[in-house]
N, C-alpha and C positions, 0 to 999 in steps of 0.2 A: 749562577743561581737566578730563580725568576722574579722575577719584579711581584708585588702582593696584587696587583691592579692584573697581572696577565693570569695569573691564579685563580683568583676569581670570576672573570673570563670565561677560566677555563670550566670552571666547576660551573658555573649558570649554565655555560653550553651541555655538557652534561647531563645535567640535571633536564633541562628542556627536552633534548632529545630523548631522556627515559620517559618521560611523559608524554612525548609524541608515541612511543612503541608502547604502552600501557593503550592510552587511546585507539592505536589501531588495532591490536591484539584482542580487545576487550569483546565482551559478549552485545550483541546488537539486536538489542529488541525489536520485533518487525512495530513497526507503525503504519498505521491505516490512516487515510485521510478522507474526510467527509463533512458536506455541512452540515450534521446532525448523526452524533453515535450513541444510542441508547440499548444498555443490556440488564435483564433480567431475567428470572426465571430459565434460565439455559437456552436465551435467543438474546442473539445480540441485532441490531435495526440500524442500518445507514442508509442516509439519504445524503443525494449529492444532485447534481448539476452537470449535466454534461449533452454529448450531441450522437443520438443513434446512429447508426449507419445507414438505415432506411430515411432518414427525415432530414434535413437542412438547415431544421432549426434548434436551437435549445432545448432538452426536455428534462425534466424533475427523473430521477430515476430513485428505487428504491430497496436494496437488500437485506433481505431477512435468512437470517444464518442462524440454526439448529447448531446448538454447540455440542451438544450430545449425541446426537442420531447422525452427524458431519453433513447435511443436509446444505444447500444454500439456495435461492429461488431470487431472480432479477424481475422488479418491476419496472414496467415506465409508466408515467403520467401521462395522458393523452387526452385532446380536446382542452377544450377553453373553458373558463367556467362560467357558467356555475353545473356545467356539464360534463366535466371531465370524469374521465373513467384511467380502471387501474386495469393496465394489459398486462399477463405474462409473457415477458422477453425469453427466459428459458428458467433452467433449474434443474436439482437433481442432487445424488450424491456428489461432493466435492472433489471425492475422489477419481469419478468418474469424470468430472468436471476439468477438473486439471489434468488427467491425462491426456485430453486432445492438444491442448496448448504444446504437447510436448514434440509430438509429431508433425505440427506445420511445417510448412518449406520455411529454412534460413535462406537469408541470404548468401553469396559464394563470399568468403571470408577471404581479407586482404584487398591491397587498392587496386 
C-alpha cells in the first residue's frame, strides 16, 4: 500500500501536468504590440518605434488598418521637428499584403 504523502504527490503531479496540456492546447489570441494602439470607428492606429531599412537611425512609424475594407497603409515619421513630415512606406489590401511575405526565399532548413 502507498504511503498518503506519495499519493498526494502523485495526484499534485497530475493535476499540474493537466494544467500544463489545458495551457498549451488552448486558444491563442494573436497580440499586437505597440507604443500606442488606438481603435474606433472600423480603423484601428499603431504607432511604434523602430528602424527602416533605408535609414540607420530610429524612426516613429505608423499603421493605420481598415478593419472593414482589410486595407492596411505603413507610415514613417521623417525629418526633425518642427518639420517633420508623414511618408508613405507602402500599403494596400492585407491580403494582397501578406501574400508576398509568403513566397520569400527560406532559408535551407536543418544544421
Amino acid at each position: 500500500m502507498k504511503s498518503p504523502s506519495r499519493i498526494l504527490l502523485s495526484g499534485s503531479a497530475l493535476c499540474l501536468g493537466l494544467l500544463i496540456l489545458v495551457q498549451l492546447s488552448g486558444y491563442q489570441q494573436p497580440v499586437v504590440h505597440g507604443d500606442m494602439i488606438a481603435e474606433g470607428g472600423g480603423f484601428t492606429m499603431l504607432t511604434m518605434g523602430g528602424r527602416s531599412a533605408s535609414r540607420d537611425q530610429d524612426t516613429h512609424c505608423l499603421i493605420l488598418l481598415d478593419n472593414h475594407g482589410g486595407w492596411m497603409m505603413a507610415y514613417e515619421l521623417v525629418g526633425a521637428r518642427p518639420k517633420r513630415t508623414i511618408e508613405l512606406l507602402d500599403g494596400g489590401p492585407m491580403e494582397r499584403l501578406f501574400e508576398r511575405g509568403r513566397f520569400l526565399p527560406r532559408p535551407p532548413a536543418g544544421p
